[in-house]
N, C-alpha and C positions, 0 to 999 in steps of 0.2 A: 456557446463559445466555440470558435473556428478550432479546427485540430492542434491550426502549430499555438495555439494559446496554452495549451502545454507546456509548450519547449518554453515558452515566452515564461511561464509562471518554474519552472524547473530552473530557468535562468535565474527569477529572484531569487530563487530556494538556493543558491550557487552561492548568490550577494550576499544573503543575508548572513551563509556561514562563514563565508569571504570577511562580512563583518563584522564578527563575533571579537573576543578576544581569545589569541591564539595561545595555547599552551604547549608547544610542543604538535606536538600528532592532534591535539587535544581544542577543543575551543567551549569557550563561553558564549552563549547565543539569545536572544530572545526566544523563550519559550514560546510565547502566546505569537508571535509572528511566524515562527516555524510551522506549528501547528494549524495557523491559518492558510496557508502556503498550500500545505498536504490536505487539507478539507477543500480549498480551491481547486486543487488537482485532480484529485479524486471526484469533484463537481463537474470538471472539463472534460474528464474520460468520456469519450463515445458509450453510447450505450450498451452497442454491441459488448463492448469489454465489460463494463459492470453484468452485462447477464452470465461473459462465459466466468467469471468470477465464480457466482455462483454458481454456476453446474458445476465447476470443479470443485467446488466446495463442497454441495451435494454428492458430487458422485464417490470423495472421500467420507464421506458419509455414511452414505452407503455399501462403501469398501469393508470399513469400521466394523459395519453391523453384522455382515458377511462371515467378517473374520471371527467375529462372538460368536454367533450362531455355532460355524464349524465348529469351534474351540470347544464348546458345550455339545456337541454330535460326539463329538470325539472321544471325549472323558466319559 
């Protein structure tokens, strides 16, 4: 899927809460079409961003492990 299919599928994700039923601040929505929406989206991401994803995920990971480590050096 081309980049701006993104913004394209970000735009239904707009509608769809656009056409929810509003409550206030608040709305009722299709679940299963939200959630379809964000699993397309997440599909569209360049790949480049799905890998730095994970190395930030990893490298908190890693931060985590760090931190126990010291934490137990310490005591």
């Amino acid at each position: 899927m081309p980049q701006n299919g993104v913004y394209d599928l970000l735009k239904l994700l707009e509608i769809a809460v656009d056409d929810g039923w509003s409550l206030g601040n608040r709305a009722i929505v299709n679940k299963r079409e939200i959630e379809d929406l964000i699993d397309r989206i997440y599909a569209a991401l360049p790949v480049e961003v799905q890998e730095a994803r994970l190395f930030l995920k990893r490298k908190e990971e890693l931060q985590n492990e760090a931190q126990q480590k010291a934490s137990k050096i310490l005591q």
